[in-house]
DSSP file (Angstrom, degrees, kcal/mol; ACC not computed):
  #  RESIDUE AA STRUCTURE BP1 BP2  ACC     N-H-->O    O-->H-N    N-H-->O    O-->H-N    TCO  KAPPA ALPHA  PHI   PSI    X-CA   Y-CA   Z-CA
    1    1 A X              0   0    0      0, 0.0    19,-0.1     0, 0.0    40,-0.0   0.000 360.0 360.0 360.0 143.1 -223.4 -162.1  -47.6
    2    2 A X     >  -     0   0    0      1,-0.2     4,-1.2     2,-0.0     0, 0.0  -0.331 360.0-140.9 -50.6 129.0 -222.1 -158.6  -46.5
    3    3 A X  H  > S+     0   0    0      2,-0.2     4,-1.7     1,-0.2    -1,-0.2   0.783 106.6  61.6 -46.3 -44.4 -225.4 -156.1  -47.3
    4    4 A X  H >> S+     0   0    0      2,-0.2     4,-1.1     3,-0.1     3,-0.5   0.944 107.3  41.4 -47.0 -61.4 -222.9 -153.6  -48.4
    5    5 A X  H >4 S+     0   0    0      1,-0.2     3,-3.9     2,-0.2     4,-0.3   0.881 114.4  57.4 -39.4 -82.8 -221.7 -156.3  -51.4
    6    6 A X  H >< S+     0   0    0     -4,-1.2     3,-0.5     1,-0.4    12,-0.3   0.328 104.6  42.6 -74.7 -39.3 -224.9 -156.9  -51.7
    7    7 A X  H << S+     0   0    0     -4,-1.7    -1,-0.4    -3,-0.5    -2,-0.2   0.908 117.3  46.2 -50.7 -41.8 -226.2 -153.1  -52.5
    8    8 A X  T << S+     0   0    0     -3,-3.9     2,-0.2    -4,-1.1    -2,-0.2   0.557  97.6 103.0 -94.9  -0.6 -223.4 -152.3  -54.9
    9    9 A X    <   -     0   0    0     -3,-0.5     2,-0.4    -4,-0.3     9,-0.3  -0.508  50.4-174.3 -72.4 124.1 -223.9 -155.9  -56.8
   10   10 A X        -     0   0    0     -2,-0.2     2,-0.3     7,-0.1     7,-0.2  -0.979  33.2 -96.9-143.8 172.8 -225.8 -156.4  -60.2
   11   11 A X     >  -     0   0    0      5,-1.1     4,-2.3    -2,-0.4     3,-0.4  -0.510  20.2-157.4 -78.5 122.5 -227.1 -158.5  -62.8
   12   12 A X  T  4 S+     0   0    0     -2,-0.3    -1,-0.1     1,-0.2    35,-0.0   0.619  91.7  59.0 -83.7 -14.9 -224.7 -158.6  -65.2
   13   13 A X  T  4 S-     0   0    0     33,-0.0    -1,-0.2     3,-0.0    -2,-0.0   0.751 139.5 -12.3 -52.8 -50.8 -227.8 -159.6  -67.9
   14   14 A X  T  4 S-     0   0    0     -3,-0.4    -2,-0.1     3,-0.1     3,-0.0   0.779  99.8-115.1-123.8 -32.8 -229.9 -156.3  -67.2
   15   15 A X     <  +     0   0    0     -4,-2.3    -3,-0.1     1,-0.1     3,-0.1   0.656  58.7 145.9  -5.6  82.9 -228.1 -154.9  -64.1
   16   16 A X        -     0   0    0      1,-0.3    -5,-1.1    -6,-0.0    -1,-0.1   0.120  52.3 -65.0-125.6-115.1 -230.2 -154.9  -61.8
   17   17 A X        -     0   0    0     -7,-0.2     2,-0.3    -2,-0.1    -1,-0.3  -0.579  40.7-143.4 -90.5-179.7 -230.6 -155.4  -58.4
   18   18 A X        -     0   0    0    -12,-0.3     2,-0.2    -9,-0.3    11,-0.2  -0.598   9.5-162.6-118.0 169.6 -229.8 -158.6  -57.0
   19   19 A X        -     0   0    0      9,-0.4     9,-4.7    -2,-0.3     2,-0.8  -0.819  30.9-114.6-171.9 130.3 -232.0 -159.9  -54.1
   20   20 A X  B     -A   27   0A   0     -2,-0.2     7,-0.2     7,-0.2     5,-0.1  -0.670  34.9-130.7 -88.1 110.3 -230.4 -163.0  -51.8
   21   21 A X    >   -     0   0    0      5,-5.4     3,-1.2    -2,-0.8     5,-0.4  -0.518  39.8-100.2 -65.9 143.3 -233.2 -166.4  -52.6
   22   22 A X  T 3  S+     0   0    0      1,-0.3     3,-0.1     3,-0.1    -1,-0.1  -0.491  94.6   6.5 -55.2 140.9 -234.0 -167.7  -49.3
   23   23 A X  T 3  S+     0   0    0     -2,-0.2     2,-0.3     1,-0.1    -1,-0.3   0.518 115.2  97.3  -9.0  54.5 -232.3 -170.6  -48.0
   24   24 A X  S <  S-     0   0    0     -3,-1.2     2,-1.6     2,-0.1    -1,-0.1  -0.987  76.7-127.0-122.1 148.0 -230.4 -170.5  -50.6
   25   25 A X        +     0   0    0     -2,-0.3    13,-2.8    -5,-0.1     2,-0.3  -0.524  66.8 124.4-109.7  80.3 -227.0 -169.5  -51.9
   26   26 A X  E     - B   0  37A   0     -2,-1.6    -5,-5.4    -5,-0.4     2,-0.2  -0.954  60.0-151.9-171.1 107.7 -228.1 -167.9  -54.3
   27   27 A X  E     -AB  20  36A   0      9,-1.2     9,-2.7    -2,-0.3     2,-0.7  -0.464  38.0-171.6 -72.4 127.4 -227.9 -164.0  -56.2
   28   28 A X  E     - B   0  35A   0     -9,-4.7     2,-0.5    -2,-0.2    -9,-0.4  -0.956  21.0-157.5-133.7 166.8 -231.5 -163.9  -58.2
   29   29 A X        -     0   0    0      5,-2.0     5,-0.4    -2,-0.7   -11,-0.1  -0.971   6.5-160.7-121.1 119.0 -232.4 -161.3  -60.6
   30   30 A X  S    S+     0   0    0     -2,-0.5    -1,-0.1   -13,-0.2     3,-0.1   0.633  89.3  55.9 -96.5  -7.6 -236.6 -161.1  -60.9
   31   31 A X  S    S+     0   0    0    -14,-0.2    -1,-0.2     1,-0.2    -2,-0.0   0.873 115.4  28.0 -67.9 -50.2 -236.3 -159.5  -63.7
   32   32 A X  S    S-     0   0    0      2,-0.1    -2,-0.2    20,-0.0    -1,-0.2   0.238  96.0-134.3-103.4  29.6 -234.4 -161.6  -65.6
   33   33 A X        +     0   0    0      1,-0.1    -3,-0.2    -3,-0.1     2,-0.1   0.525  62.1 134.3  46.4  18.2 -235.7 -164.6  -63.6
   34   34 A X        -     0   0    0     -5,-0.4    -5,-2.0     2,-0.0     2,-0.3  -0.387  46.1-148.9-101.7-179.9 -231.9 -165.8  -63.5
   35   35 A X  E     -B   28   0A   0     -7,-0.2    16,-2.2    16,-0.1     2,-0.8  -0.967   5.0-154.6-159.6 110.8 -230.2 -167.1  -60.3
   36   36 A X  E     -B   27   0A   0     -9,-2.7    -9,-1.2    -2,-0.3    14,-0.1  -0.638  23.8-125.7 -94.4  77.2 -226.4 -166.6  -59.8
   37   37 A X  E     -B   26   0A   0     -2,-0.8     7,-1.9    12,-0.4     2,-0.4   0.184   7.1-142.9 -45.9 137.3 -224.8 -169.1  -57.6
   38   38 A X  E     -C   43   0B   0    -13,-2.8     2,-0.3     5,-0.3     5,-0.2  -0.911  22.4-179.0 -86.8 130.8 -222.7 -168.4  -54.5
   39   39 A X  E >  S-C   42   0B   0      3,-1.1     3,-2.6    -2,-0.4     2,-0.5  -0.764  74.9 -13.0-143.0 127.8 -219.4 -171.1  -54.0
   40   40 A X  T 3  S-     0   0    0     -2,-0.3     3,-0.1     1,-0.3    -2,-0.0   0.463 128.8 -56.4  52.6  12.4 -217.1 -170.8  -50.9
   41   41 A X  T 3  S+     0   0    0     -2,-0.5     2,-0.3     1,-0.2    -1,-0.3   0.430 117.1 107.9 108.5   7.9 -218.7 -167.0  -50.1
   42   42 A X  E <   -C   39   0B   0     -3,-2.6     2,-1.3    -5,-0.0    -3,-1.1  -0.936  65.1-139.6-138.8 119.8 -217.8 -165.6  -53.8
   43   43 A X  E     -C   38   0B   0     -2,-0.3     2,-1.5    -5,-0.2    -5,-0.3  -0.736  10.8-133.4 -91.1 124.8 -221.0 -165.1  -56.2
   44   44 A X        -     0   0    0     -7,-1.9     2,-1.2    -2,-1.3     5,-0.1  -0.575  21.8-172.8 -66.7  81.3 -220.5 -166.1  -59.9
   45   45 A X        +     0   0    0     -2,-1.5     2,-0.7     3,-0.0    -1,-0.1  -0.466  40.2 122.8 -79.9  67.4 -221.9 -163.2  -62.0
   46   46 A X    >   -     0   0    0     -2,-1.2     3,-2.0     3,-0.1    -2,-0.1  -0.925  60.6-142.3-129.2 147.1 -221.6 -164.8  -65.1
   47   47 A X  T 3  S+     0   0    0     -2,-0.7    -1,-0.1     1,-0.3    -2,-0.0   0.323  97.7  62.0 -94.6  16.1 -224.7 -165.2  -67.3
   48   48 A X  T 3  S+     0   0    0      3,-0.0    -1,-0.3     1,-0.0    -3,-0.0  -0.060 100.3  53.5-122.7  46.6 -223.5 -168.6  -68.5
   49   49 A X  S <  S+     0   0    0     -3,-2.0     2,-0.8    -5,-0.1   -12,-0.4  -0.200  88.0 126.9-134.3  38.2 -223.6 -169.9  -65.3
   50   50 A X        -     0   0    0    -14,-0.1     2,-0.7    -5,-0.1   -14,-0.2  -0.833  54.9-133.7 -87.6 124.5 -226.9 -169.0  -64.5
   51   51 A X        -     0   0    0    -16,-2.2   -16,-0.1    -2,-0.8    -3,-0.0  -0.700  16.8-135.7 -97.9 101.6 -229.8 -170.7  -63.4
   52   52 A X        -     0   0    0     -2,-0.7     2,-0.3   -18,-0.2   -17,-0.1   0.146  22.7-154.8 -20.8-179.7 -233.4 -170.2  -65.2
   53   53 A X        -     0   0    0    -19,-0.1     5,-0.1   -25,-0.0    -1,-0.1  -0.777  18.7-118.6-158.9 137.8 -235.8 -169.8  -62.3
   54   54 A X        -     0   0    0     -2,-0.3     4,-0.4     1,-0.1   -21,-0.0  -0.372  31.2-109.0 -74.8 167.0 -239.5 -170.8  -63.3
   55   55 A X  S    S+     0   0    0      2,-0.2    -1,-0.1     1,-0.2   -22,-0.0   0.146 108.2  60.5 -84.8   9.0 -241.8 -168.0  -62.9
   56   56 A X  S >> S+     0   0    0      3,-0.1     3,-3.0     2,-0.1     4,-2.6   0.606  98.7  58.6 -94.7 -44.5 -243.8 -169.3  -59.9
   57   57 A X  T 34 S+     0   0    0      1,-0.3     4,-0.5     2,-0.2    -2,-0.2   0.719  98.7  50.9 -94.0   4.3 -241.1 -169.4  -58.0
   58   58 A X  T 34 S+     0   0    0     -4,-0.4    -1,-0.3     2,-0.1    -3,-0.1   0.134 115.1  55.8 -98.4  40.5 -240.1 -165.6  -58.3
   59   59 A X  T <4 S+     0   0    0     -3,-3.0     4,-0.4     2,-0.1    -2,-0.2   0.675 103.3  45.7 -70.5 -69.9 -243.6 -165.4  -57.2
   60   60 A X  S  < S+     0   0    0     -4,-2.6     4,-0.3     2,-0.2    -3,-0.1   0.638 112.2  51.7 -46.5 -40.1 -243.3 -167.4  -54.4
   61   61 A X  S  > S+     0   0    0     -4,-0.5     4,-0.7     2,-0.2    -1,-0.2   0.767 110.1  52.8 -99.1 -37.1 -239.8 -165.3  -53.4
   62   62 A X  T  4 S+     0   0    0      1,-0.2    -1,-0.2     2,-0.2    -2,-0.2   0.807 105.1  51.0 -61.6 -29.2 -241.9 -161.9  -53.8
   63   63 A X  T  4 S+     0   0    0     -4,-0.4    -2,-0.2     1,-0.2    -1,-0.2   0.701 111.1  54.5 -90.1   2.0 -245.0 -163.0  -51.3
   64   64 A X  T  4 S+     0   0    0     -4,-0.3    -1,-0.2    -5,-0.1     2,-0.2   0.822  88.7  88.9 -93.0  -8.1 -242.0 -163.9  -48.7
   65   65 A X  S  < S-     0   0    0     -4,-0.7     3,-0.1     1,-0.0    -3,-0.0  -0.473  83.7-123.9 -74.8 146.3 -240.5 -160.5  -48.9
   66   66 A X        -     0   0    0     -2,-0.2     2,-0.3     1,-0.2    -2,-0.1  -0.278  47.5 -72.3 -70.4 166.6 -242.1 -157.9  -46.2
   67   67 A X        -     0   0    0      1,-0.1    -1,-0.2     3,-0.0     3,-0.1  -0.349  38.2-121.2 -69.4 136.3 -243.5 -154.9  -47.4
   68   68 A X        -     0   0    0     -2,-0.3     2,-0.5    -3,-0.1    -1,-0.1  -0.184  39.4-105.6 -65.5 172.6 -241.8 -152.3  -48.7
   69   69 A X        -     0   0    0      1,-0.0    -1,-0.1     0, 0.0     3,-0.1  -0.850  22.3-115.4 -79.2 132.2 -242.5 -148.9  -46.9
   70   70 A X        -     0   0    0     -2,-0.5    -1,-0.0     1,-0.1    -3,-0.0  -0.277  38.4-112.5 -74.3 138.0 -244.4 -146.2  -48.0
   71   71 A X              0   0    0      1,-0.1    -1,-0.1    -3,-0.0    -3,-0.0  -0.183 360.0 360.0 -82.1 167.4 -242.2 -143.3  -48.5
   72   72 A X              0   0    0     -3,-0.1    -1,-0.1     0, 0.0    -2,-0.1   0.451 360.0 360.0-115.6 360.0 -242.9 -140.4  -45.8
């Protein structure tokens, strides 16, 4: 997905950011633990097509992200 979408994209639930799940296709929202499938390149923000995500595994999706940078 474009990075650009991807900035200007939110969770239609909280809206907040969106973060792209690893090898998956698939918008998730850690906040609201939900998971917004992508179809043919087009993400489906609707919050009844959303997918729970258990709480380990936006656990799991946080220790794969690198660290943010310390601001200068």
């Amino acid at each position: 997905m474009d990075p650009r979408l991807l900035e200007i994209l939110a969770c239609p639930q909280c809206q907040g950011p969106l973060q792209m799940a690893a090898g998956k296709m698939m918008l998730v929202c850690k906040q609201e633990r939900l998971g917004y499938p992508i179809e043919d390149g087009i993400p489906h923000l609707l919050v009844q097509e959303a997918l729970t995500i258990p709480e380990i595994e936006i656990a799991a999706m946080a220790e794969d992200e690198p660290p943010a940078e310390s601001p200068r």
